[in-house]
C-alpha positions as YAML, in Angstrom:
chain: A
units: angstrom
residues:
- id: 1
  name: UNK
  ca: [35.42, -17.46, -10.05]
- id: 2
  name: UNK
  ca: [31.79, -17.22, -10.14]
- id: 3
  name: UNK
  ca: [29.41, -15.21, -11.19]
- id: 4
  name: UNK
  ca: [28.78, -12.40, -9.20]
- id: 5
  name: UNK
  ca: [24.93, -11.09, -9.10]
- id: 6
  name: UNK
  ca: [24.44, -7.03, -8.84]
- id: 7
  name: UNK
  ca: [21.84, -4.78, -9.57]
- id: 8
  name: UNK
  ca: [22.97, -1.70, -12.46]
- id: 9
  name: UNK
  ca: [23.55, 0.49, -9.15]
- id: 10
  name: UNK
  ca: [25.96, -1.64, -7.12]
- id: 11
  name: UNK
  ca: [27.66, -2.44, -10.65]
- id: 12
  name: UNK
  ca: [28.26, 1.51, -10.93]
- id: 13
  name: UNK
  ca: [29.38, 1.91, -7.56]
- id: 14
  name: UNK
  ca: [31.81, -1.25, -7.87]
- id: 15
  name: UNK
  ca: [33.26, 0.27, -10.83]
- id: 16
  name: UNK
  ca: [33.40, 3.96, -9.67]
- id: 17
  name: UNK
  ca: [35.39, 2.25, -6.24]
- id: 18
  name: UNK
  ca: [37.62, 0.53, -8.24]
- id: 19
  name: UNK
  ca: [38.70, 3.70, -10.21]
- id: 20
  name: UNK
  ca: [39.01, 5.46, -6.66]
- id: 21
  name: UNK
  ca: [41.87, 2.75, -5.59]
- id: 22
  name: UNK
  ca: [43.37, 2.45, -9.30]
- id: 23
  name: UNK
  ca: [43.81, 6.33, -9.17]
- id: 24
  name: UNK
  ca: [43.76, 8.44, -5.87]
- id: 25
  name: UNK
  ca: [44.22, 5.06, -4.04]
- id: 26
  name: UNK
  ca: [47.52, 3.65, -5.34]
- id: 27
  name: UNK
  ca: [48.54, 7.82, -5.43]
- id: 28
  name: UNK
  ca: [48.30, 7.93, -1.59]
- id: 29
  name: UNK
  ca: [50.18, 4.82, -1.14]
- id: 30
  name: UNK
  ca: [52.97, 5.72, -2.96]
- id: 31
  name: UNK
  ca: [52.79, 8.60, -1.36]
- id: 32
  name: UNK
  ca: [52.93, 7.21, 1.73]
- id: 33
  name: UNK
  ca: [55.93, 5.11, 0.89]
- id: 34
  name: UNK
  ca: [58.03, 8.18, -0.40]
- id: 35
  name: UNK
  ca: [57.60, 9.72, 3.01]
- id: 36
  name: UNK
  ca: [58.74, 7.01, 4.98]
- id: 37
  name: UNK
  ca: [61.75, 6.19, 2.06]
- id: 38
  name: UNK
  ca: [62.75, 9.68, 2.90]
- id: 39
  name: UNK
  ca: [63.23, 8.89, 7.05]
- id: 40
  name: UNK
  ca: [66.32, 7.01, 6.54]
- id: 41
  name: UNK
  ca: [67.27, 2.97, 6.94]
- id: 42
  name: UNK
  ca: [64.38, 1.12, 5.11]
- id: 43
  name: UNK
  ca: [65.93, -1.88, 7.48]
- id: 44
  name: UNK
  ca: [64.88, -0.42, 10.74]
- id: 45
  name: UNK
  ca: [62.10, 2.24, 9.58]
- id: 46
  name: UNK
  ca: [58.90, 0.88, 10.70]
- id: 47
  name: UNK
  ca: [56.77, 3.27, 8.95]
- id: 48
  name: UNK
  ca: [58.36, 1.98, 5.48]
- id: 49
  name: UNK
  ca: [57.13, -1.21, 6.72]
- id: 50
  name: UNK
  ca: [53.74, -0.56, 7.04]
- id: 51
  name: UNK
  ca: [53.44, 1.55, 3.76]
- id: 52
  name: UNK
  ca: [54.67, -1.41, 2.00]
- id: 53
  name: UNK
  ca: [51.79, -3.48, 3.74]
- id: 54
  name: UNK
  ca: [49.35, -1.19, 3.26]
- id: 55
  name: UNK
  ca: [50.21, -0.73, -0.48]
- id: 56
  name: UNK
  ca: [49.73, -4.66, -0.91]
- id: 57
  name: UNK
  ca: [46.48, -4.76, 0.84]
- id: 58
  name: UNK
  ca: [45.51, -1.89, -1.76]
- id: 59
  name: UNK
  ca: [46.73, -3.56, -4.48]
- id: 60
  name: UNK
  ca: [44.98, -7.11, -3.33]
- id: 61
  name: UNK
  ca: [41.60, -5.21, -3.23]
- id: 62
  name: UNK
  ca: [42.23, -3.75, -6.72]
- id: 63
  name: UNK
  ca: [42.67, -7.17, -8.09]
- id: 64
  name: UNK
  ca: [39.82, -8.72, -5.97]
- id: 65
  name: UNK
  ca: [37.44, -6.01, -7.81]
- id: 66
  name: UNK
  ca: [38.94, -6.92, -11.06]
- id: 67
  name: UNK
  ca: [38.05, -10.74, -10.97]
- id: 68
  name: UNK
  ca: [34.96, -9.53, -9.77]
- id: 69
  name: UNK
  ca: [33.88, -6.94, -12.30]
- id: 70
  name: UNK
  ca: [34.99, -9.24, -15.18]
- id: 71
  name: UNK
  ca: [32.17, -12.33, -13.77]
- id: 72
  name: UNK
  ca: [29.71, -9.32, -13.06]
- id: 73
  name: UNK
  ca: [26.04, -10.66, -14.13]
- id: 74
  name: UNK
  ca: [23.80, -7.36, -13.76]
- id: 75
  name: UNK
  ca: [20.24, -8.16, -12.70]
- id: 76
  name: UNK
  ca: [17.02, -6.18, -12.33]
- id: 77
  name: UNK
  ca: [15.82, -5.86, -9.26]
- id: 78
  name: UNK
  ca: [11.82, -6.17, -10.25]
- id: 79
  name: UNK
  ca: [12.38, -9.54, -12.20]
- id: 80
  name: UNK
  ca: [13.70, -11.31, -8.71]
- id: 81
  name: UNK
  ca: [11.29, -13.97, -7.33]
- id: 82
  name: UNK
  ca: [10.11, -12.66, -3.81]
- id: 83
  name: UNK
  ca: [8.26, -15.85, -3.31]
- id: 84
  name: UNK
  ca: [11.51, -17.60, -1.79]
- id: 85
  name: UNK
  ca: [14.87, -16.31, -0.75]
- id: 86
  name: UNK
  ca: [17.20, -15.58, -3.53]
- id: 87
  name: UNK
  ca: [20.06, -13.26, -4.05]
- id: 88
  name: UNK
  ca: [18.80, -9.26, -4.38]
- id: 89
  name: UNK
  ca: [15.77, -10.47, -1.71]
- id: 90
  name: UNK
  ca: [15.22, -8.76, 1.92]
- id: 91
  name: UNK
  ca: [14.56, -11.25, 4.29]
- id: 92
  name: UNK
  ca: [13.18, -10.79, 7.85]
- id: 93
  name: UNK
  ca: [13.78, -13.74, 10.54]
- id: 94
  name: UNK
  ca: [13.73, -14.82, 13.56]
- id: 95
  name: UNK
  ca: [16.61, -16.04, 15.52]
- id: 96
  name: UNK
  ca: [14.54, -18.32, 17.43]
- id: 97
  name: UNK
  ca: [16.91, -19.03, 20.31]
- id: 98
  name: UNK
  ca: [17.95, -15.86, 20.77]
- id: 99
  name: UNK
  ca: [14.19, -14.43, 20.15]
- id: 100
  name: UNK
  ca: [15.50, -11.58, 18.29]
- id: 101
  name: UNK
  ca: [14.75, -10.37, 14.38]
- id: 102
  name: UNK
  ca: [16.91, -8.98, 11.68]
- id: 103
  name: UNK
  ca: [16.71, -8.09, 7.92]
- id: 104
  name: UNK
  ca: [19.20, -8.66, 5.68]
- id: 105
  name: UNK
  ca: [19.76, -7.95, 2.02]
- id: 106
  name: UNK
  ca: [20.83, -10.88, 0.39]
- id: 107
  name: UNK
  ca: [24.01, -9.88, -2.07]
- id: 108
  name: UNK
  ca: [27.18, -11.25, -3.48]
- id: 109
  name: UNK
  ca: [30.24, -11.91, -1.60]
- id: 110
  name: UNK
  ca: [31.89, -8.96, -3.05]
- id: 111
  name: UNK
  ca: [28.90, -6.50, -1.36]
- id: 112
  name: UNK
  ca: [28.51, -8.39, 1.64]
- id: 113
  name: UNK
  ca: [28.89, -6.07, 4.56]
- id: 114
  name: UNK
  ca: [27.21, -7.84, 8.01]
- id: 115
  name: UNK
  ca: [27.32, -4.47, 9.73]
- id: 116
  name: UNK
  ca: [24.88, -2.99, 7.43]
- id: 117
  name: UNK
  ca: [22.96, -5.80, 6.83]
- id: 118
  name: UNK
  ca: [24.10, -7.19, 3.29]
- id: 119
  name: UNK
  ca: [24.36, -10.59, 3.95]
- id: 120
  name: UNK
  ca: [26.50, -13.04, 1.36]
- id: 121
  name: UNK
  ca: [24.67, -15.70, 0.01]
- id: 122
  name: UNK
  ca: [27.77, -18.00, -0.13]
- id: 123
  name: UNK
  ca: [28.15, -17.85, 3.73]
- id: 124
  name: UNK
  ca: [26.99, -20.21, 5.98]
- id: 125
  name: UNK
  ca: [23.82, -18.38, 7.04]
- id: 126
  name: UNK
  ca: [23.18, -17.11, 3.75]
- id: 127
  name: UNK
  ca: [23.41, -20.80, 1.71]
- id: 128
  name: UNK
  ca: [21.20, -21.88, 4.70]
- id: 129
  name: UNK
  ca: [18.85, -19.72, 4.09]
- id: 130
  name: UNK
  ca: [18.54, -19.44, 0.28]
- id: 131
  name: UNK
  ca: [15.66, -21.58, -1.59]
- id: 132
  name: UNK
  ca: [13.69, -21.34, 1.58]
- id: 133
  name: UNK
  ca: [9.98, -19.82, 2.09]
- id: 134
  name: UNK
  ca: [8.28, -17.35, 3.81]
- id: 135
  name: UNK
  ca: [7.09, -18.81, 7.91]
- id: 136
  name: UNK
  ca: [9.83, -21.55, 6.76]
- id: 137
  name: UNK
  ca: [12.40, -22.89, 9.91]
- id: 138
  name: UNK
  ca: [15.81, -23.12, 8.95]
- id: 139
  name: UNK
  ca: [18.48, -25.05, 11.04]
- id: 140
  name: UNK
  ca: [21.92, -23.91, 9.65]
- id: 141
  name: UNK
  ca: [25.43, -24.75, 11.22]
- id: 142
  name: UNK
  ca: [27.28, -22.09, 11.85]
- id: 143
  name: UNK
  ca: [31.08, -21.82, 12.76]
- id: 144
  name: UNK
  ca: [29.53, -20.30, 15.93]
- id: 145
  name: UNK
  ca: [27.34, -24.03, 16.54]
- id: 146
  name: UNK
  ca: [23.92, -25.04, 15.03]
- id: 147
  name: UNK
  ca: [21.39, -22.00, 14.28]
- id: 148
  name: UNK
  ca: [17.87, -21.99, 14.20]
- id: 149
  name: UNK
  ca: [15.65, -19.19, 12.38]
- id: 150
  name: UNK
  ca: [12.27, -18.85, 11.16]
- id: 151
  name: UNK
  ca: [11.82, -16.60, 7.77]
- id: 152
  name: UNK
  ca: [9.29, -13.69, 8.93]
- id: 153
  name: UNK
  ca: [9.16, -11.70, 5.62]
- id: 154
  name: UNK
  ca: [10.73, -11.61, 2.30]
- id: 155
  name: UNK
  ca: [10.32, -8.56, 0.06]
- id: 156
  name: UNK
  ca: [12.27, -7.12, -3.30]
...
């Protein structure tokens, strides 16, 4: 796996989640599974089912974290070049077909969260847009079809 970039405050909050799941986490899922053991034939009880599921989702994400936390690279936030887009940057652009702005964080995969604007830098968008300058057009292809954006603003 590759490195994955944080700053010391998403390392602490990685590592605080991760003891969250390990502990009270894998407690409620087993949990979980006891009380649907306990309603009879595990063959027909749909509720064991999707204890069991949940449990291995659970248990994915605690060894997802893991990997991650032992490839962590912690950087500091004021030693990041502003000057072009890099990871730990906040970009502004410009869909330019759609005419509409956003501002994304640029993070690792493991913090990426689109809905709250943390955007990965290994997807498509965010490799397009990495390297590239401030009033800079970018044409990147999307799953979605070719993409066109201009970079408005680029801060720390």
């Amino acid at each position: 796996m590759a490195s994955v970039f944080l700053t010391k405050e998403s390392y602490d909050k990685l590592k605080a989640d991760l003891h969250q799941l390990k502990t009270a986490g894998r407690a409620e899922a087993g949990a979980a599974l006891a009380e649907a053991r306990e309603k009879g034939d595990l063959s027909e009880n749909a509720e064991y089912d999707a204890a069991k599921e949940e449990q291995a989702k659970l248990e994915k994400r605690i060894a997802q974290l893991e990997m991650a936390m032992t490839n962590v690279r912690i950087l500091d936030e004021k030693e990041i070049d502003d000057s072009k887009v890099s990871i730990l940057t906040t970009i502004k652009v410009k869909n330019i077909k759609a005419n509409k702005e956003f501002t994304y964080k640029m993070v690792s995969e493991i913090e990426a969260d689109f809905k709250t604007g943390k955007l990965s830098v290994i997807s498509p968008i965010g490799k397009g847009l990495l390297g590239h300058k401030k009033g800079e057009k970018v044409a990147i292809q999307t799953p979605a079809g070719l993409m066109e954006y201009q970079i408005l603003d680029i801060t720390k």
